[in-house]
C-alpha positions in Angstrom: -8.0 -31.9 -22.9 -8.9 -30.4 -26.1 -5.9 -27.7 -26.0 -2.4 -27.6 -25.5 -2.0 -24.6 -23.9 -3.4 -21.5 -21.8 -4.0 -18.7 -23.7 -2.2 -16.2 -21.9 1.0 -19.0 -21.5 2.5 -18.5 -24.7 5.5 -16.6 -25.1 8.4 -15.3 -28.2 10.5 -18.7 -26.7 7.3 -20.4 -27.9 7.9 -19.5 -31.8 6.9 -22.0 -34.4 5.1 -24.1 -31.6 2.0 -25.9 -33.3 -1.1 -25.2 -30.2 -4.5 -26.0 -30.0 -6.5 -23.3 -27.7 -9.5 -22.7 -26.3 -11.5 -19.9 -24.9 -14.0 -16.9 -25.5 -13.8 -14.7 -28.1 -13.1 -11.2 -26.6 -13.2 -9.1 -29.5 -12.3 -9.3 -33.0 -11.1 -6.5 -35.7 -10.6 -6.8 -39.6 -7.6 -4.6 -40.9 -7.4 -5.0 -44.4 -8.7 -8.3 -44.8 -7.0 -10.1 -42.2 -9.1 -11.0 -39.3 -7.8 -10.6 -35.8 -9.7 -12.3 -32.8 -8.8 -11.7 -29.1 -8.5 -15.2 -27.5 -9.2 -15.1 -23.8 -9.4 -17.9 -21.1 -8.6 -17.6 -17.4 -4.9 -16.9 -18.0 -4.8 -14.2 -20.2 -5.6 -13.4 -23.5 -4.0 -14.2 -27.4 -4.2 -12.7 -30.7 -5.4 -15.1 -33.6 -4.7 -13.8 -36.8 -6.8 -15.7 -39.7 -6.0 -15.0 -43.3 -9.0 -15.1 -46.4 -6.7 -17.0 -48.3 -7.6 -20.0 -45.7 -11.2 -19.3 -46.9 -13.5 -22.3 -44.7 -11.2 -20.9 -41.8 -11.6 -17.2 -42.5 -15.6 -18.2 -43.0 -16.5 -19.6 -39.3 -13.9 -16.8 -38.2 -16.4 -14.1 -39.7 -19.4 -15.4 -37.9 -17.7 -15.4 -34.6 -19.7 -13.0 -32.0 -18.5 -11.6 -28.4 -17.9 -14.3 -25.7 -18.4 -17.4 -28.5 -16.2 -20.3 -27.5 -14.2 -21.9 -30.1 -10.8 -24.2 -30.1 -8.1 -23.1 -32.2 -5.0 -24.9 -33.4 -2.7 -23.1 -35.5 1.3 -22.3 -35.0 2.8 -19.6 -32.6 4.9 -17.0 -34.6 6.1 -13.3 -33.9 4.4 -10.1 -34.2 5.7 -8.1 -37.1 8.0 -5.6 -36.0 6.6 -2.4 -35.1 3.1 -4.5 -33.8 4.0 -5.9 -30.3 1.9 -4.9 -27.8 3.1 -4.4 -24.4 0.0 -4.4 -22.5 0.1 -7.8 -23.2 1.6 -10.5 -21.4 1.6 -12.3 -24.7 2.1 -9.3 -26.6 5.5 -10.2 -28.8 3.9 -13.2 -30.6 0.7 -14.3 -32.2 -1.5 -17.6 -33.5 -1.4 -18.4 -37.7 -4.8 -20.1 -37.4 -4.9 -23.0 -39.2 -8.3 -24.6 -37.9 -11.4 -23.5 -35.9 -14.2 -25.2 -33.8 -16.8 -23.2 -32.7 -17.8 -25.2 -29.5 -20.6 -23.0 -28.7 -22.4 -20.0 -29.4 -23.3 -16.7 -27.2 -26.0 -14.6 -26.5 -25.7 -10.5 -26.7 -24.2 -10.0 -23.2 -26.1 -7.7 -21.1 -22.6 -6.6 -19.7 -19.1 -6.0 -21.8 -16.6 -8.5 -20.2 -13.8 -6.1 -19.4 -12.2 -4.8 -16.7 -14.1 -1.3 -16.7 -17.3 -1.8 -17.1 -19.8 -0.2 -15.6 -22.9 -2.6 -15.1 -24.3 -2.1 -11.4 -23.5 -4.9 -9.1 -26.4 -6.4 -8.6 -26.6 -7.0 -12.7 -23.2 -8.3 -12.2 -24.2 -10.7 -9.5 -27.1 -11.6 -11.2 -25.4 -13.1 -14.3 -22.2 -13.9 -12.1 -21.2 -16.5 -14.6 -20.2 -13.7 -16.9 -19.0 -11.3 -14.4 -16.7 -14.1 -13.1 -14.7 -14.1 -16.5 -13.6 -10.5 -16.0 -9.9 -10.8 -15.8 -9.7 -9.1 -12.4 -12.4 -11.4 -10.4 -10.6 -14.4 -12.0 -7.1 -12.8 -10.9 -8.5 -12.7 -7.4 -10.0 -16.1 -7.3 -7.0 -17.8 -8.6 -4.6 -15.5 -5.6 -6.8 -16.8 -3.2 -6.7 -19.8 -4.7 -2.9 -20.0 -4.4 -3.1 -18.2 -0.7 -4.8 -21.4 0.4 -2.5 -23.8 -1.4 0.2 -21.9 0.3 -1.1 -22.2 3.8 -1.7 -26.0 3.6 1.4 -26.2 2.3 3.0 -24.9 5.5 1.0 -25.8 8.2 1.3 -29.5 7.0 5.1 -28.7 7.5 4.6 -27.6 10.8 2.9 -30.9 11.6 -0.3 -29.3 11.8 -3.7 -31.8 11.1 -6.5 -30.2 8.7 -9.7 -31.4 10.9 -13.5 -30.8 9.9 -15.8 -29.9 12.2 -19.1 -30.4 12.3 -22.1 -27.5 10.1 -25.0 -28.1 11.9 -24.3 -27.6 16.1 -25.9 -26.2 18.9 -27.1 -22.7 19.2 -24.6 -20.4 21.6 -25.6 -16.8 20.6 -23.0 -14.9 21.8 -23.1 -11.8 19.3 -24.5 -12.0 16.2 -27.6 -14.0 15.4 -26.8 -17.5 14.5 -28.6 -18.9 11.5 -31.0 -21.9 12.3 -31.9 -25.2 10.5 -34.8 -26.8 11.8 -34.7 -31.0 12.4 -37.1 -32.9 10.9 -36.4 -35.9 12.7 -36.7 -34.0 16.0 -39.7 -31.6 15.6 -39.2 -28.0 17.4 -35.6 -28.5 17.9 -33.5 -26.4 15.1 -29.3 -26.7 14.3 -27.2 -23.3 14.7 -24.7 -23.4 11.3 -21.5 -21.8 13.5 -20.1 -18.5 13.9 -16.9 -20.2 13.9 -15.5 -23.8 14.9 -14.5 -22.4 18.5 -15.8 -25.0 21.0 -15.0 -27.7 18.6 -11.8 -26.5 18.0 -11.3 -26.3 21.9 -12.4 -29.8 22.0 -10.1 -31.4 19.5 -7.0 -30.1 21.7 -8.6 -31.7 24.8 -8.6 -34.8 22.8 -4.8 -34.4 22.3 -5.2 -33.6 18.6 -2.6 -30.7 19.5 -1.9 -28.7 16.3 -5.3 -28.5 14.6 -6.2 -26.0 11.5 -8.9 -25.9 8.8 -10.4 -23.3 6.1 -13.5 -23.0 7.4 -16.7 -21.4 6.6 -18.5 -19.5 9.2 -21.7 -18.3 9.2 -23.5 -15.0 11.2 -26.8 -13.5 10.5 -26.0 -9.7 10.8 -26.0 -6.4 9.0 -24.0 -6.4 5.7 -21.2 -4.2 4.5 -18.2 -4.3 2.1 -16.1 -6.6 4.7 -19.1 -8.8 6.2 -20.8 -11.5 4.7 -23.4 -14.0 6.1 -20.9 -16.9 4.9 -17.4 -16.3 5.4 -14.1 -18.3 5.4 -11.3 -18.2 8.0 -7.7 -19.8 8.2 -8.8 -21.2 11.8 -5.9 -22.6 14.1 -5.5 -23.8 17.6 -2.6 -25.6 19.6 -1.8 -27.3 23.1 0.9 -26.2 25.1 1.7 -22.9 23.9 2.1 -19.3 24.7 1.4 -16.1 22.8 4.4 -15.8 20.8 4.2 -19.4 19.8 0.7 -18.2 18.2 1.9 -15.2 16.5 5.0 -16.2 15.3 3.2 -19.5 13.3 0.5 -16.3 11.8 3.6 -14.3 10.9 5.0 -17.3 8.7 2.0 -18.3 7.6 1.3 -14.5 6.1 4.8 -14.1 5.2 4.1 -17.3 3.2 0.9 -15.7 1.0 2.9 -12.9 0.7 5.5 -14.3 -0.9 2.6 -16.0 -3.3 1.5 -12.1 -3.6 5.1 -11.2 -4.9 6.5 -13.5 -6.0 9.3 -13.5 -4.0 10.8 -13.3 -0.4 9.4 -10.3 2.1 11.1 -9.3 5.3 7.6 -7.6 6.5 7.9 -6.0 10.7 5.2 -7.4 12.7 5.2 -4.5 15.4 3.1 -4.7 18.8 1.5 -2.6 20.3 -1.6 -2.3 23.4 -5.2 -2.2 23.3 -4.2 1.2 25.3 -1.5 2.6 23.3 -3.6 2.5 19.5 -6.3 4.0 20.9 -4.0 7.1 22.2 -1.8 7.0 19.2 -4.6 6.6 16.5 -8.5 6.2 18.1 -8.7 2.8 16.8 -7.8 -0.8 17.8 -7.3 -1.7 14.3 -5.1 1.3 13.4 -3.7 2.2 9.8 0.0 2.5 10.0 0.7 3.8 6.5 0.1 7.5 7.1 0.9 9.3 10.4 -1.5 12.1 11.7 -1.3 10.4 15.1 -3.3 11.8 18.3 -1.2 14.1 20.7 -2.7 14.2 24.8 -2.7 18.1 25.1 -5.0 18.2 28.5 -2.1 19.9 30.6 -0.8 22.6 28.0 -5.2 23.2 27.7 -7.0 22.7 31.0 -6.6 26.1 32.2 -7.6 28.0 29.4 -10.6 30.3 29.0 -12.2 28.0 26.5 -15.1 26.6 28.9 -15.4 23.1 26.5 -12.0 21.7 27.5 -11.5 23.0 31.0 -15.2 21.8 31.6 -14.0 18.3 30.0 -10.8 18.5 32.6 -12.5 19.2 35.7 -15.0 16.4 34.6 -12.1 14.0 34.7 -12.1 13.8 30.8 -9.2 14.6 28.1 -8.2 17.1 25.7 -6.5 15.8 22.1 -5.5 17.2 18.8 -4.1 15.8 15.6 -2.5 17.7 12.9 -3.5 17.5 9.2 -0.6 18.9 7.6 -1.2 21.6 4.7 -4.8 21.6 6.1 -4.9 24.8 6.8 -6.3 25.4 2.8 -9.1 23.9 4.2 -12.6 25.8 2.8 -15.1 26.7 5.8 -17.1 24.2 4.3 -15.0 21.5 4.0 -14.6 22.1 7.7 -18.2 22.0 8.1 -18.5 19.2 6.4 -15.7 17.4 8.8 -18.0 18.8 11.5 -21.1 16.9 10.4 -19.2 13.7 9.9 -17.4 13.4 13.7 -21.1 14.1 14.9 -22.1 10.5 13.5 -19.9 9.5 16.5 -21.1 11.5 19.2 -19.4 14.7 18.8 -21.1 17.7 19.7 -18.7 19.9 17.2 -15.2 20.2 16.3 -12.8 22.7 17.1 -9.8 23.6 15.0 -7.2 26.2 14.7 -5.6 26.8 11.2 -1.5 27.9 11.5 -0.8 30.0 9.2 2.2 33.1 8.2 0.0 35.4 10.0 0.1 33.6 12.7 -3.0 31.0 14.3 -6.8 31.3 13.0 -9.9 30.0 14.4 -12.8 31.8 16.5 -11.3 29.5 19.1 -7.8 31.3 19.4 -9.2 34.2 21.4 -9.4 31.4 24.5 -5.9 30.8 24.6 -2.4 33.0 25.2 0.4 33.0 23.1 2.1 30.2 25.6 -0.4 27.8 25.0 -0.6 27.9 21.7 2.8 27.8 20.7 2.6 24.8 23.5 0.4 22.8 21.3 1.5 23.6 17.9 5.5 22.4 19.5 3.6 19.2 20.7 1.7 18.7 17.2 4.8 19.6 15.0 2.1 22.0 13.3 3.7 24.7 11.0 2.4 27.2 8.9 -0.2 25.5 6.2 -1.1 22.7 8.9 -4.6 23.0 10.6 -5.2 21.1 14.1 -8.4 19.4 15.1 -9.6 19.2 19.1 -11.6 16.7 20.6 -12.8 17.3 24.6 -14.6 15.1 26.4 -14.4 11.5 28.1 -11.3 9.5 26.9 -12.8 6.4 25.1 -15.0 9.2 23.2 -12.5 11.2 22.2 -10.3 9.2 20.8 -12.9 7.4 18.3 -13.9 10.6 17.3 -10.5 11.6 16.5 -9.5 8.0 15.3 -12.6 8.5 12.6 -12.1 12.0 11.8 -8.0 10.5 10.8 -9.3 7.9 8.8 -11.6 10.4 6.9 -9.1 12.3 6.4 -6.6 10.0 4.9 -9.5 8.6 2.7 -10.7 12.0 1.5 -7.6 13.8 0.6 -5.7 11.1 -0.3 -2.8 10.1 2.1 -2.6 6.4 1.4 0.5 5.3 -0.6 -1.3 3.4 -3.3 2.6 1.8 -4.4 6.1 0.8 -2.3 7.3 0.1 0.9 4.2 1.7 2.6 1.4 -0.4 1.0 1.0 -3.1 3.2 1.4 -2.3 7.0 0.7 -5.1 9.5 0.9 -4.7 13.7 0.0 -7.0 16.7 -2.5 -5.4 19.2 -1.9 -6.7 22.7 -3.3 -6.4 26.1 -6.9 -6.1 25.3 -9.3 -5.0 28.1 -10.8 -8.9 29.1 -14.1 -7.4 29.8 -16.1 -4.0 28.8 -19.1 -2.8 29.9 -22.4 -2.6 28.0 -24.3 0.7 29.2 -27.3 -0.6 27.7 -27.2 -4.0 29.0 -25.7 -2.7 32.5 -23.6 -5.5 32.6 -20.2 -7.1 31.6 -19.5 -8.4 28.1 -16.6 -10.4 26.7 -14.1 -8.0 24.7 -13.3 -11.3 22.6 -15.1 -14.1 23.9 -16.1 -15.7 27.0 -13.4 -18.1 26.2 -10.1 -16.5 26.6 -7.7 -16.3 29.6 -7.4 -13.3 32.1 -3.4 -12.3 32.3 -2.3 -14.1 35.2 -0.9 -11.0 37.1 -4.3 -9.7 37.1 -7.0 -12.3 37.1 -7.7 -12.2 41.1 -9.0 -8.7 40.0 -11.9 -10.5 38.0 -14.6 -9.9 40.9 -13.1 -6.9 42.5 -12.0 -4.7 39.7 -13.1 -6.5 36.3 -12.1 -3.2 34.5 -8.7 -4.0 35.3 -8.2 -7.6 34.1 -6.6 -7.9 31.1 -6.9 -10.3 28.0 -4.4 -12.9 26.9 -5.6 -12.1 23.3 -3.7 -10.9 20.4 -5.3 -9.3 16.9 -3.2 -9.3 13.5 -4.2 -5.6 11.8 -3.8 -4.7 8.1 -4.1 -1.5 6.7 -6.6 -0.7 8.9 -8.4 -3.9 8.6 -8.6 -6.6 11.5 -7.0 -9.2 9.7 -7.6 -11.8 12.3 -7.9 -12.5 16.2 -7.3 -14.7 18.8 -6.1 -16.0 22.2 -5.3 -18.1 24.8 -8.0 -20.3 25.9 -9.1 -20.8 29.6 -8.5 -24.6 30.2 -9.8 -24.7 34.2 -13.4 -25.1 34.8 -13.7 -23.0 37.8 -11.7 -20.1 35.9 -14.4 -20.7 33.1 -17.4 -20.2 35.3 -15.7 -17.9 37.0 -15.7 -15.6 34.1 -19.2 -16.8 33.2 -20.6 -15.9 36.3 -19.1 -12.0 36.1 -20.5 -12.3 32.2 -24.4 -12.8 33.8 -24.4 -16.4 32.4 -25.8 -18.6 35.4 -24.6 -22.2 36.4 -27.7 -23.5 35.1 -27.3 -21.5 31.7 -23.6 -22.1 31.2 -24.7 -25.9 31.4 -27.2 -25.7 28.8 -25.1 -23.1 26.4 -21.7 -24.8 26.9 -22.3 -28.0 28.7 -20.5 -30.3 27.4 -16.8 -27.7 27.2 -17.2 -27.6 30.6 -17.4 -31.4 31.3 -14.6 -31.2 29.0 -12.4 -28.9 31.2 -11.9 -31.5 33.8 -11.0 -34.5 32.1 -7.2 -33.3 31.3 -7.5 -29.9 28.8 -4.2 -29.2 28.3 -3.3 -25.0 27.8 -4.2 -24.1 24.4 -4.4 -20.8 22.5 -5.2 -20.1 18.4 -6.4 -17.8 16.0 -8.8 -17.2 13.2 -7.4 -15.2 10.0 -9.8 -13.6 7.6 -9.5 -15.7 4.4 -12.0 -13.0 2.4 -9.9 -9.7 3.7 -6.7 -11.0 3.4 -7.4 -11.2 -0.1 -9.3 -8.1 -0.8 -6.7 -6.2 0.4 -3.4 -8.1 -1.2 -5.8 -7.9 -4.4 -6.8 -4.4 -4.3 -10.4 -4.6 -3.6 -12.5 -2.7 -1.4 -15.3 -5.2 -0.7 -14.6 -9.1 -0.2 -17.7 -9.6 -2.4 -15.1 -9.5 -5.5 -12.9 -12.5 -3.5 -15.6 -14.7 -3.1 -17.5 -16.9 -6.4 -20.8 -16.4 -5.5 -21.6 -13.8 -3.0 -24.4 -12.3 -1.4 -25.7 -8.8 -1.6 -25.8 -6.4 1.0 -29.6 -7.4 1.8 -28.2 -11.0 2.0 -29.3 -11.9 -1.5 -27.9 -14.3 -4.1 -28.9 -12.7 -7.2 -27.7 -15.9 -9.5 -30.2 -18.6 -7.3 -32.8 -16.1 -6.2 -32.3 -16.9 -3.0 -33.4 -17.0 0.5 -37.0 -18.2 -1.2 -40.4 -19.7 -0.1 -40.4 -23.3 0.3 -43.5 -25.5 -0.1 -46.2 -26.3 2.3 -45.1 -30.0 2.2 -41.8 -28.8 3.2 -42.9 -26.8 5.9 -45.2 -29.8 7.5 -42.4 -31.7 7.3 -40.2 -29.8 9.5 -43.2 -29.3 11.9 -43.4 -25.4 10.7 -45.4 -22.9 10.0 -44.9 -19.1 8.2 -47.0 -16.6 10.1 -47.3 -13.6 7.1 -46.0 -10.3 8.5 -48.3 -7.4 7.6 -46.7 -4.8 5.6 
């Protein structure tokens, strides 16, 4: 190597070192005569100070332009007094350049390479090459970086076995849209690239591989947002002989583990657990943020005999009533409120009732509809007091409590109740006891919460014909911040189980043969009990780095169309190519 050093290594122990760098020039400045250059490589950056007096030196040092990349050797010495800069990780010394090599040259940059810069993302993505040498991306590739090294570093402890698994498999929709590859050795017939290494992974404990893991990439042709991309990478695990805690306690070291690569140092993080049931009460969401409060009170008995026809009509009809309590909301403008309004009616809400506490006592055009005991009722079960405002939801349970659950998180996002800092920042939780099945009102039929793949509870699995409503899941999902870090569960290892619950799912003998063939054949040579997870590589990191989209965690992204702006790709292929596959593009009219 050319250099001796990383930019951003040197420190004032490093006095009177003689170095040899290299990197982009970040900026440069001449004070008085004396040139000072900004030396920046992944690690951080260095002042170079070159004197005239040095004059072939102080020549190529006048010529350098923004992002040219040069080696320099020179000798480490400290600032002047009075000159440090303590933004800088290097900030007490600097370089006395003795030599420079410009290496190569640079074009005006159609971006400035900084951590604020305000180029438009898909410019950014377009010439990804220089956004990827903005300190931050490069901070969150090399965390992730270290995240990884970390896990392998443990599981191997653990006697886990890193395993690939085959790209280019059989087509199972189940969910999203698989992506295809047609075969041009077998014309008509087209490769699925996997949603995730599931059935493989299933397969490799029934082959007695028993501790298997692997950072795998996983591909699903669906809609885009901040936390989806058609390429993703999970920490995927399964084991043999196991139970749920064995599971989660192996994903609570192994995230202990990248935390401690987060902070350098040991965490006691709490892991709390709580049901499928019991989030959506306490917060309208089965991925609940635990680092504000605002939880969801049942007020349907203080309510259902009130005068207000929208809850008592939602009682009699078997539904609930619930509140949550914004506290100091009640400064709240009419429009603010309205605006609230319009927002909970993206989830089905027909309006939003609310009743502002204040010294005068309660407001709304509500309050008329209730006595004196029922509100002071409600505002005891709330802990509402004077400055707080209250927000209703009526209407069938598993409504409510989304629309309540989003209006919380809206509320936390727009007025700014998430500790940014300290012991709050990072709040994980277990959510158990899913439902096994739920019900698709537009497919009239039953659809797997998870997957068609994991275990009923044994208490309740003979209600899988009878009552599938009632049959819970032996699945388990890690929650961060909101975020669904990662999900799993124990896997159904009997055959006849398996097509039981593939017969109650609409998938016929002759269709779970075709789909899932050969996991069935599997099934009865031996599968031991087995159970694993999948972790979200890409979130994880987004939100120990601060990010709110995993497109700044990953090198080379797509956009939110599913574009790579760097390759130009998807893009047309030839018509050789296409004859070769056996294919051909019908044009869609416009």
């Amino acid at each position: 190597m050319k250099r001796t050093h990383y930019c951003g290594e040197l420190r004032r122990k490093d006095e009177n070192l003689d170095v040899a760098l290299c990197g982009w020039i970040h900026s440069s400045r001449d004070h008085g005569g004396l040139l000072f250059l900004d030396l920046r490589d992944r690690e951080g950056v260095v002042q170079i100070v070159v004197s005239p007096e040095k004059k072939e030196v102080f020549k190529i040092a006048q010529s350098l332009g923004s992002e040219f990349v040069i080696e320099v050797q020179g000798q480490v010495r400290l600032r002047p007094k009075g000159t440090e800069n303590p933004n800088l990780s290097t900030g007490e010394i600097e370089i006395d350049a003795r030599e420079i090599e410009i290496l190569n040259t640079s074009l005006v940059l159609p971006f400035e390479i900084s951590e604020f810069n305000q180029a438009s993302e898909e410019i950014r993505l377009q010439y990804r090459y220089l956004d990827l040498r903005r300190p931050s991306l490069q901070r969150n590739l090399i965390l992730r970086h270290r995240i990884v090294q970390s896990v392998r570093s443990f599981l191997d402890k653990q006697g886990f076995l890193e395993i690939e698994t085959p790209f280019l498999t059989k087509s199972t929709p189940e969910g999203a849209r698989d992506f295809l590859v047609p075969s041009r050795l077998n014309p008509g017939h087209f490769y699925a690239l996997p949603q995730s290494p599931q059935l493989f992974k299933q397969i490799l404990m029934v082959g007695g591989m028993d501790k298997y893991y692997q950072i795998v990439r996983c591909f699903r042709d669906e809609d885009l947002r901040s936390d989806r991309q058609p390429e993703f990478t999970q920490i995927d695990l399964e084991m043999s002989f196991v139970e749920e805690e064995d599971v989660m306690g192996v994903t609570e070291k192994i995230i202990l583990e990248a935390f401690k690569v987060l902070t350098g140092k040991e965490t006691d993080l709490e892991f709390p657990r709580i049901s499928y049931e019991e989030a959506l009460n306490r917060f309208g969401s089965d991925k609940p943020d635990l680092r504000y409060e605002m939880e969801l009170k049942d007020v349907t008995d203080d309510l259902k005999n009130s005068s207000f026809q929208i809850f008592s009509n939602a009682v009699k009809e078997n539904g609930v009533i619930k509140a949550l309590c914004f506290k100091g909301g009640a400064k709240l403008s009419r429009s603010e409120i309205d605006n609230l309004t319009e927002f909970v009616k993206r989830f089905g809400a027909k309006g939003l009732a609310w009743i502002k506490f204040t010294d005068a006592g309660p407001e709304s055009s509500i309050v008329k509809f209730f006595s004196k005991e029922e509100l002071a009722q409600v505002q005891l079960k709330l802990g509402a007091l004077s400055g707080d405002i209250l927000f209703f939801g009526a209407g069938a349970w598993k409504s409510v409590v989304i629309i309540l659950g989003s209006l919380r998180v809206e509320l936390a996002k727009r007025y700014d109740l998430i500790p940014k800092s300290g012991a709050s920042t990072y709040k994980f939780l277990w959510v158990i006891h899913f439902p096994l099945l739920e019900w698709d009102d537009q497919e009239k039929r039953w659809s797997a919460m998870h997957h068609p793949f994991t275990s009923p509870e044994v208490e309740n699995g003979d209600f899988l014909e009878s009552a599938p409503e009632k049959v819970r899941a032996r699945a388990y999902d890690i929650v961060l911040n909101g975020t669904e870090l990662g999900g799993g569960s124990i896997r159904i290892h009997r055959k006849e189980l398996q097509q039981r619950v593939f017969k109650i799912l609409g998938v016929n003998e002759e269709s779970a043969k075709e789909k899932f063939g050969f996991l069935l054949t599997a099934l009865e040579y031996g599968a031991p009990p087995h159970g694993g997870i999948a972790l979200g590589l890409d979130r994880m990191v987004a939100i120990f780095s601060g990010e709110d989209s995993i497109r700044d965690t990953i090198a080379f992204p797509k956009t939110q169309k599913g574009i790579c702006m760097l390759a130009g790709s998807p893009s047309e292929v030839t018509e050789l190519q296409l004859k070769e596959l056996s294919l051909v593009v019908k044009k869609i009219k416009n």
